[in-house]
N, C-alpha and C positions, 0 to 999 in steps of 0.2 A: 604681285607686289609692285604698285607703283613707283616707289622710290626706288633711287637707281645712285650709282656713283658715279659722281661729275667730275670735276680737274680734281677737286680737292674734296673727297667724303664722298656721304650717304647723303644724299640731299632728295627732301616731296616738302607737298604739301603737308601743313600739320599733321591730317587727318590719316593720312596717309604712312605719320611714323606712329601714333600714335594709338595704330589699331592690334598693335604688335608686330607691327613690320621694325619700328627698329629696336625694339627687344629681342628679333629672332638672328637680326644682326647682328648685334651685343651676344649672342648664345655662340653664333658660327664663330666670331671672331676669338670670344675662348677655346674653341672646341678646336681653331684653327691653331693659338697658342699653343696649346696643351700636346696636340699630336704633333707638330713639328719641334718640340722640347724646346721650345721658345721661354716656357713656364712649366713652374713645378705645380700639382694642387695645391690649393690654399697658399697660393702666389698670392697678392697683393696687387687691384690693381686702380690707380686713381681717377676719379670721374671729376669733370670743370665742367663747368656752361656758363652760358652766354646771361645775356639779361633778358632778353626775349620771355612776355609772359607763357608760353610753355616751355621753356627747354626744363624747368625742375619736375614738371612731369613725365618726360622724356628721359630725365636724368635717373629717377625710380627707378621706372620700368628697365631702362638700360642696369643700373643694380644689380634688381631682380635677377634680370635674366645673366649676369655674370656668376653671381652666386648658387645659382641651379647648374653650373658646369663646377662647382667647385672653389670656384675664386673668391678670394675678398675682396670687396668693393669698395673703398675708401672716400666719402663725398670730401670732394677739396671746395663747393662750392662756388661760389661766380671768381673767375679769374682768367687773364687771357689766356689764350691758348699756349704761346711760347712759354708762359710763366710755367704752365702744368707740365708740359711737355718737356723741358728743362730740369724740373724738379724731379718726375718721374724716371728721367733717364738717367740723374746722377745717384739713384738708388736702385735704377738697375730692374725697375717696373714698368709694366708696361703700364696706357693712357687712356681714357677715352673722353672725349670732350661734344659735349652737347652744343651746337653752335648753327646755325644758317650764315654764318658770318654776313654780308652784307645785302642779302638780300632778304624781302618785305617779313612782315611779324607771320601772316599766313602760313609762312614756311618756315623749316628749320630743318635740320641734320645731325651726323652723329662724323667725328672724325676719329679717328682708329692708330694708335701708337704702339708698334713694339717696344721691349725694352733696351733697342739700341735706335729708335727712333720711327719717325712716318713709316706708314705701310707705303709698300709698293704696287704694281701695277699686276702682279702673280698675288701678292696677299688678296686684295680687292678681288680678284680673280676666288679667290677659296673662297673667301666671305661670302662675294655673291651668290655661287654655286653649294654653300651650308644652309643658307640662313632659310628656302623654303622648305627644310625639313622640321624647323622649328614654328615657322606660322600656323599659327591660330591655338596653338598651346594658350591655356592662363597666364597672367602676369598677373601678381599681387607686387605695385611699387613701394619697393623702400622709399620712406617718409626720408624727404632731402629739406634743407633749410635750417638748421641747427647750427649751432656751433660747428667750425671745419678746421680744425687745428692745424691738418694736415695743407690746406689750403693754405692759410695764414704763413705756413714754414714755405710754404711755395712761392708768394708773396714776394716773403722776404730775398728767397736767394733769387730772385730775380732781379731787386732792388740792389742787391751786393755784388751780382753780375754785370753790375755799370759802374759801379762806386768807383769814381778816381777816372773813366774813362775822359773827361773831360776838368781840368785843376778847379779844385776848390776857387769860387769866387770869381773864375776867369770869364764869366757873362754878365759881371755887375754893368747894371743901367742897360742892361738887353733888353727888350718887354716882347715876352712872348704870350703870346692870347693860347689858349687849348679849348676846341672846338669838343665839348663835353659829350653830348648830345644823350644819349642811353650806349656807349662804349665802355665794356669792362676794364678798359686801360686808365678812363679816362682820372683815376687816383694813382695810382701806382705811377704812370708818367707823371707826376706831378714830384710822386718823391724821387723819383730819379735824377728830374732835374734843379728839387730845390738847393743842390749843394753848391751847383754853380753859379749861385748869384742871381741868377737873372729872376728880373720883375714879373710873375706866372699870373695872368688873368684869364679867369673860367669864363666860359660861354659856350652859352647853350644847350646847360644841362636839361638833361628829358627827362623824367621818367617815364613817358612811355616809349616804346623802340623806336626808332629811326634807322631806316637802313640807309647807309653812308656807302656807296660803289668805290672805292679811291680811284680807280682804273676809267670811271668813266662819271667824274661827280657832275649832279643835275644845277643845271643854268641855275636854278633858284639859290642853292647853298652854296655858288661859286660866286652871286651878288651878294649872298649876307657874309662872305667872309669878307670880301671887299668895304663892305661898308664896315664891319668891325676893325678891316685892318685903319681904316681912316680915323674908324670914332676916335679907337685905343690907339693912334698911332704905333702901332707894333713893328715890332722889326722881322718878324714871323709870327703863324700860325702852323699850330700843328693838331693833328686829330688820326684818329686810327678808323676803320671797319666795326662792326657787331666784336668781334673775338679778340682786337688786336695784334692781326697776324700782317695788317694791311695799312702802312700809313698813308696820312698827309701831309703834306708839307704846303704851304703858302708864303710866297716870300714879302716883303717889304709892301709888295704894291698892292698886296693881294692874289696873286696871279696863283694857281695849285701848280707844283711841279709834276713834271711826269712821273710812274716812276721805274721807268727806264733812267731818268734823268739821275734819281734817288740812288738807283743800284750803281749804277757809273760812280758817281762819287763816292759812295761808300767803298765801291773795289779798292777805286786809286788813292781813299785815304789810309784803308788798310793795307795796301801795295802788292795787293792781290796776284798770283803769279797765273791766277786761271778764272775765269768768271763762264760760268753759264747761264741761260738766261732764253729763253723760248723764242722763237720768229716771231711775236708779236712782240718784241721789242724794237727799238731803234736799229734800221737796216746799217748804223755807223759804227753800237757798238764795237763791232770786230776791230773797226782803225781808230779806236780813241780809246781801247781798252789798256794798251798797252803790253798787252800780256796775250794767249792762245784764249779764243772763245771759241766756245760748244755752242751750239744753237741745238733747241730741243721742239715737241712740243708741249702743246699748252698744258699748264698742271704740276703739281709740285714731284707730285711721283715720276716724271720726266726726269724735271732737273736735279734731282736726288739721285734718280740710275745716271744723271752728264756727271754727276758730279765724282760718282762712283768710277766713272770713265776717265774724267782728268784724273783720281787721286792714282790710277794705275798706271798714266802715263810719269810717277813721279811728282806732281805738282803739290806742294806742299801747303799753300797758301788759298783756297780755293773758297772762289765766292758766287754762290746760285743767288737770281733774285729775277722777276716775273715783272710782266708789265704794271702790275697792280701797284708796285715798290715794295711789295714784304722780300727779305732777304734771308737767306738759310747760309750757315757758314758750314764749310765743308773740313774745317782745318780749326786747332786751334790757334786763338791771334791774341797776341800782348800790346793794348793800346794803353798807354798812358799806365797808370796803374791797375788797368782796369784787365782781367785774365778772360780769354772768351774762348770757354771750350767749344769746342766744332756743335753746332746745335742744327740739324739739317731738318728747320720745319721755318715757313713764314716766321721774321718777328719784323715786328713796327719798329720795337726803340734803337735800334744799330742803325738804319738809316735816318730817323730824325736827328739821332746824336752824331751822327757822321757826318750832315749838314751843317750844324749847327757846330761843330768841331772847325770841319775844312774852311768854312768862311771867318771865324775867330782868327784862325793862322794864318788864312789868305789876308788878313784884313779888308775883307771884302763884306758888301752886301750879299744875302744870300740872292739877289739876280744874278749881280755880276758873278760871282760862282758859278751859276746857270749856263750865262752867256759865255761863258770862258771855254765851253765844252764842245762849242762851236756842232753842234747837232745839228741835222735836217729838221725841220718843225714838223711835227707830226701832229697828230687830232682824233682821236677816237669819241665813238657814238654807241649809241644803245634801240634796239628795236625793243620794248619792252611788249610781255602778252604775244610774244609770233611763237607758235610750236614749233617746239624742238627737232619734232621728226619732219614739219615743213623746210625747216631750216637746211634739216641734213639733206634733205632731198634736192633743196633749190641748190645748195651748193655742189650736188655731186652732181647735177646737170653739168652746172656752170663750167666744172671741171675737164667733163668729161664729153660736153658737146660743144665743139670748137663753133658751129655756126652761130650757135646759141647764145657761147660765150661772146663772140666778135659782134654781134646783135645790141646783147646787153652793156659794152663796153663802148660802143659807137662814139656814143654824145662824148665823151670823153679824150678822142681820139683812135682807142684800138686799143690792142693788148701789143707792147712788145717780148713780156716774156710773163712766165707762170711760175709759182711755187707750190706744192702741192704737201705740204711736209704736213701742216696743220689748218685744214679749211683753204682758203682760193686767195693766196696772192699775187697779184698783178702788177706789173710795172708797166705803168703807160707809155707811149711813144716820147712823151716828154721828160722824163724819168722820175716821175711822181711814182707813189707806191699806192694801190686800194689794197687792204688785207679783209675779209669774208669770213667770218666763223661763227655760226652756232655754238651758244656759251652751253658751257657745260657741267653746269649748275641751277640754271632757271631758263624758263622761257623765252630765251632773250637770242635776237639778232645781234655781232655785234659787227661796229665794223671802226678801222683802224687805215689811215692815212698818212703820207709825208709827202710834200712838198717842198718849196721856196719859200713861201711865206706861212703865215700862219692862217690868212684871209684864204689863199688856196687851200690849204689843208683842209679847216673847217667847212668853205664849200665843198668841196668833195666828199664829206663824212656826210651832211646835208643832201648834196644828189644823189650820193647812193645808196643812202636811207631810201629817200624816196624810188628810186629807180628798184629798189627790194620790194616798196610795200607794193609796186604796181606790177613788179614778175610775178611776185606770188599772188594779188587779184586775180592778173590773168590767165590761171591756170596753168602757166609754165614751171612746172615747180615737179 
C-alpha cells in the first residue's frame, strides 16, 4: 500500500487510493470503531469531499467499504471539512472526509473522525496496521452525487456557528474580494460573512481544482492577489485550501499573512489562557502569546494530544492552530453572540473572522494589526517533486552528522544551536532560524525561516532551497 498517513490523513497518489487502498482504510477504521466501542453496528457515519475530480469516487468506495463492516454510510457530499466534522460531532458520529486538501488534483486522501473528534496518532496507528487485511477485497462504490440532506443540515450549522460572531452591519463599506478558486468553502464563507455588511467580491472561481498551499502560497497567486487587491481596492482578501480547513488572509496591500500570524490573533481575540501550536511556527509565539504555549510537532494529531495536555493542566480556554493558520479550539468560547463549542479539527472561518473582528475594534487596517504583533519576519518555501524518503534521509544526516551539518551550514555562518523536536532547526550564529522538514503529505521539501528583515528571511528560504537541491545531487543524502 503506497498511501501512507502524513501530518493530517491518508494521503497517495490517485491511483494509489483508488485501487482499494483507501477502501481498506475506510474497512480498518470501522472495524477500528466498532472493537474499541467507539460505535455501536449500524452506527451512522457521515462522508464529505472535497471538489477534486476524484474524490466522489473515492467517497463510494470509502461507503462501500463502511457498510461491509456494518455501518451506515450517510453521503453529506462536497462540504469543508470543519463543516462535516462539526456536524458529525454534535450528533455524536463519527466522520470521514474525502480530501487531498491542498495538494495537486493527481492526489487526494481520506481524513478519519471519531465521534468526539480527529483521530489520533494510536487511532492512525490501528488503521494503518488493519487496513492490509482488507486489500484487494472487491469494492462495488455506492453511487455519490445526489441530493445530501444531511450535508445541506451541516451546511447550515456551520453557518449558525458564526451567526452574531461579528454585529450585524458592523463591516458596512469594508470590501472584501474571496479568492474562490475550486475551494469547497468558497460559498458558505460568503454566507457567513454576508450579515456583516461588508462589500463581498468573488474571484477566481475554478471549476477545475486548484491546489491553494496557505502555508507556502506560489509567487504566481501572491501577484494575482496583489493586482486584485489594486483592481478592487479591497480592504482584505480571503480564500481557504481544497477542504477549508486552511485559510488565507491578504491584507489591504495585498501581502498573505502568516498563519502563525492568523493563530496569534485569533488566541488574543478570544483571550485564550493556552495556545498550542508546532515548532514550525513563530519562534515569538511563546512571548506574545500572552498566556502558557505548548510547542508540538508538525500535524493536527500533535496539537490535539498539546491540547489534551494544557486541558489537564486546568486551562480552560485553549487554542491549537499550525503554521498553515487553520485553528482547532480546544475549549468552548462565547464570542459576540456567536457560541463556539470546542471543535479540535483545522477550520479557516475562526481565523478569517478573528481578523476581520480584531482590526474592526482595533480600528485598524488589517497590516497594522499585523505590525502591532511586533514578530520576527519569517519566510517559508517549497521543494516541490523531492522524495520523501530522500528528504528523511537528508535530514537525519543533517541531524545527526555534526561535520556534515557545519559543512552544509558554512555559507551562512555556522550552526549556533539545533532543534531536533520536528526535522533540523537551526539558529544561526546571528540568531536567524533555518527550519528543515520533509512535508508529510506530498513530496515536498519544506523549509521555514526568520530573520530581521523580510529580504533576509526570503534569501535564506532561496539559499537553502538551493544549498538542498545540490546536497541531495550530490549524493550526500
Amino acid at each position: 500500500m503506497a498511501a501512507k498517513f502524513g501530518t493530517s490523513g491518508l494521503r497517495g497518489l490517485v491511483g494509489e487510493l483508488t485501487d482499494g487502498t483507501a477502501a481498506a482504510h475506510a474497512r480498518a477504521f470501522a472495524r477500528h470503531l466498532l472493537d474499541n466501542g467507539l460505535v455501536e453496528s449500524g452506527a451512522t457515519v457521515h462522508v464529505g469531499r472535497d471538489l477534486r475530480p476524484s474524490s466522489p469516487d473515492i467517497a463510494g468506495q470509502c461507503m462501500a467499504a463502511l457498510a461491509a463492516e456494518g455501518l451506515v454510510a450517510v453521503d453529506c457530499g462536497a462540504l469543508p471539512t470543519p463543516a462535516l466534522a462539526h456536524s458529525a460531532m454534535a450528533q455524536g458520529a463519527a466522520s470521514l472526509m474525502v480530501t487531498g486538501s491542498h495538494i495537486p488534483a493527481d492526489r487526494n486522501g481520506v481524513k478519519f473522525y471519531r465521534p468526539d473528534g480527529e483521530i489520533g496518532k494510536e487511532d492512525e496507528i490501528a488503521i494503518a496496521s488493519g487496513a492490509p487485511a482488507f486489500a484487494g477485497e472487491p469494492v462495488d462504490p455506492v453511487a455519490v452525487g445526489g441530493d445530501a440532506p444531511m450535508g445541506e443540515a451541516a451546511l447550515q450549522a456551520y453557518r449558525d456557528r458564526y451567526a452574531g460572531f461579528l454585529p450585524a452591519g458592523s463591516l458596512a463599506g469594508v470590501r472584501i474580494g474571496i479568492y474562490e478558486h475550486s475551494s469547497v468553502s468558497r460559498d458558505v464563507l460568503r454566507d457567513i460573512l454576508q450579515p456583516t455588511g461588508a462589500e463581498l467580491i468573488g474571484l477566481g472561481r475554478s471549476e477545475t481544482f486548484v491546489p491553494v498551499d496557505t502555508e507556502a502560497v506560489p509567487d504566481s497567486i501572491r501577484a494575482q492577489i496583489r493586482r486584485w487587491t489594486t483592481e478592487h481596492r479591497l480592504d482584505a482578501l480571503i480564500s481557504t485550501d481544497g477542504d477549508g480547513d486552511r485559510p488565507l488572509v491578504a491584507d489591504e496591500t495585498g501581502e498573505c499573512l502568516r498563519g502563525d500570524a492568523l493563530g496569534l490573533i485569533t488566541a488574543r481575540h478570544l483571550d485564550a489562557d493556552a495556545v498550542v501550536t508546532p515548532v514550525t511556527s513563530n519562534s515569538a509565539i511563546a512571548s506574545h502569546a500572552g498566556c502558557r504555549v505548548w510547542r508540538t510537532r508538525v500535524g493536527s494529531p500533535y496539537v490535539i494530544a498539546g491540547i489534551a495536555e494544557a486541558a489537564d493542566t486546568g486551562a480552560a480556554r485553549i487554542i491549537g492552530f499550525e503554521a498553515n493558520g487553520g485553528v482547532l479550539t480546544g475549549s468552548d468560547f462565547q464570542v459576540g453572540k456567536a457560541f463556539l463549542s470546542a471543535l479540535p479539527t483545522r477550520d479557516c472561518a475562526l481565523p478569517i473572522l478573528a481578523v476581520l473582528a480584531a482590526a474592526h475594534q482595533a480600528g485598524k487596517t488589517v497590516s497594522m494589526l499585523v505590525a502591532g504583533l511586533a514578530l520576527p519576519v519569517a519566510a517559508s518555501g517549497r521543494i516541490e517533486n523531492f522524495p520523501t524518503a530522500l528528504g528523511q534521509r537528508l535530514v537525519a544526516s543533517l541531524a545527526t552528522n555534526i561535520a556534515e551539518r557545519e559543512a552544509f551550514f558554512a555559507p551562512f555562518g555556522g550552526v549556533r544551536a539545533i532543534d531536533l523536536t520536528d526535522g533540523l532547526r537551526v539558529t544561526l550564529p546571528g540568531g536567524a532560524i533555518v527550519h528543515l522538514r520533509p512535508s508529510g503529505n506530498a513530496p515536498e521539501m519544506r523549509c521555514y525561516t526568520e530573520a530581521d528583515s523580510a529580504e533576509e528571511a526570503e534569501a535564506l528560504v532561496l539559499s537553502c532551497m538551493a544549498r538542498l537541491r545540490d546536497h541531495a545531487g550530490s549524493g550526500n543524502d
